[in-house]
C-alpha positions as CSV (number, residue, x, y, z in Angstrom):
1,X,0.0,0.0,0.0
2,X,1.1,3.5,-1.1
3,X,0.8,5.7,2.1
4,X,2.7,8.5,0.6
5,X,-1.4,10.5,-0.5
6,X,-2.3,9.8,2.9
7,X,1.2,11.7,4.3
8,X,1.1,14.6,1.8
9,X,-2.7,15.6,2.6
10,X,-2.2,15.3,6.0
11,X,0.7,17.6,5.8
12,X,-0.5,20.3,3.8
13,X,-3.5,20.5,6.7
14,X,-0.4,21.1,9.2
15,X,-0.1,24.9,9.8
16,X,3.6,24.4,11.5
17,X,5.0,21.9,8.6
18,X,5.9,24.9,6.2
19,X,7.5,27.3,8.7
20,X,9.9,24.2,10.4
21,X,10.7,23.4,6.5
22,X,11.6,26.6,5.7
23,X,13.8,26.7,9.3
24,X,15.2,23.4,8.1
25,X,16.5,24.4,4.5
26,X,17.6,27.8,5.4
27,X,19.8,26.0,8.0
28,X,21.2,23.6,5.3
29,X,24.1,24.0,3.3
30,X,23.6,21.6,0.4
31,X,22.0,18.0,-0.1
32,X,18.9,16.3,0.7
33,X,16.6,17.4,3.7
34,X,14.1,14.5,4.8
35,X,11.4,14.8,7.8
36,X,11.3,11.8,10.5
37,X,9.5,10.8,13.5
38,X,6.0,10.8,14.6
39,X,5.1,14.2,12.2
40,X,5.1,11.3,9.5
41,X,2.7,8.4,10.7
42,X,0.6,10.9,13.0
43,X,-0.8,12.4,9.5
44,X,-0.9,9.1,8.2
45,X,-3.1,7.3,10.7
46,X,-4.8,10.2,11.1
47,X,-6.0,10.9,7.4
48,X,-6.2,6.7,7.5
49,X,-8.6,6.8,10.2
50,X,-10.1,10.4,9.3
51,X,-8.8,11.1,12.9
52,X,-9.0,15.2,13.6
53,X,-6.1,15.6,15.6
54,X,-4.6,18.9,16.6
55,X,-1.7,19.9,14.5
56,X,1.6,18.3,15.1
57,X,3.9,20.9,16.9
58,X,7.0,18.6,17.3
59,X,8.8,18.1,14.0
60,X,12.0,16.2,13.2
61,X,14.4,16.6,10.1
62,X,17.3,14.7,8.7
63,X,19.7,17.2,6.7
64,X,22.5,16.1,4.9
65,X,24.7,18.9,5.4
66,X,23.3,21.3,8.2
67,X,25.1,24.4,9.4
68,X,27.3,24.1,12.6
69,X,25.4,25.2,15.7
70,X,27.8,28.5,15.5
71,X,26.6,29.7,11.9
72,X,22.9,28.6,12.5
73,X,20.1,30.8,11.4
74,X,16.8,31.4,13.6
75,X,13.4,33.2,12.7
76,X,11.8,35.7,14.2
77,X,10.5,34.2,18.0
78,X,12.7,31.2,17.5
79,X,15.3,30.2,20.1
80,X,18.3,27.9,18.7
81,X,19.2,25.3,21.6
82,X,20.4,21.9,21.4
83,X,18.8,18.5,22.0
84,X,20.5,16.0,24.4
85,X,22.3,14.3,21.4
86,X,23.8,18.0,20.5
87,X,21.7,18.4,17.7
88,X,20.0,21.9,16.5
89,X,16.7,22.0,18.3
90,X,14.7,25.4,17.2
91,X,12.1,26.2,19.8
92,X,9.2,28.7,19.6
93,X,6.4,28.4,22.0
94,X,5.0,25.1,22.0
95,X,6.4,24.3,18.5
96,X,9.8,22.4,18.1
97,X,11.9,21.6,15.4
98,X,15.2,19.5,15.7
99,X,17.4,19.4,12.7
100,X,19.4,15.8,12.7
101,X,22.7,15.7,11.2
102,X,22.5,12.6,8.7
103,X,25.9,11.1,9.6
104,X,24.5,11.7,13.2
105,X,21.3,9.7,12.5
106,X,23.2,7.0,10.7
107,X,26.1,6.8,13.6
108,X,25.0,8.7,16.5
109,X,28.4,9.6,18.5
């Protein structure tokens, strides 16, 4: 089964999905930017299931080249901090946005 409909209509109903994207690429130097975690089968099931879920404030990115926490960019009412693993976690309110290294993902150190 092709789940990937079910993911993209449940994304473009997420209100926080473009604005962590935009965070994600403008904090990427080159390559191939990929979103993880539960922002992926959360709009899945619930478009699946016709579930109305509130939207999805916690979103995860792989990048393959992301800036070093010392040249990163933030928005406008976005704080740059760093998750346990040392990763770029941007943080604005309620809404989160880590940006995962990919050799970190592959090989966490």
């Amino acid at each position: 089964m092709n789940f990937t409909p079910y993911f993209t209509k449940g994304i473009s109903n997420n209100k926080n999905f473009d604005e962590a994207f935009a965070i994600a690429k403008e904090n990427s130097l080159t390559g191939n930017i990929w979103v993880i975690g539960g922002v992926v089968y959360r709009n899945i099931v619930n478009e699946l299931y016709k579930r109305q879920g509130e939207d999805i404030y916690d979103l995860d990115f792989i990048a393959e080249n992301p800036l070093k926490r010392d040249r990163a960019k933030t928005q406008r009412g976005w704080e740059l901090i760093k998750t346990g693993l040392g990763e770029l976690r941007f943080v604005n309110g309620k809404k989160q946005m880590d940006l995962v290294a990919l050799d970190n993902a592959i090989n966490p150190s």
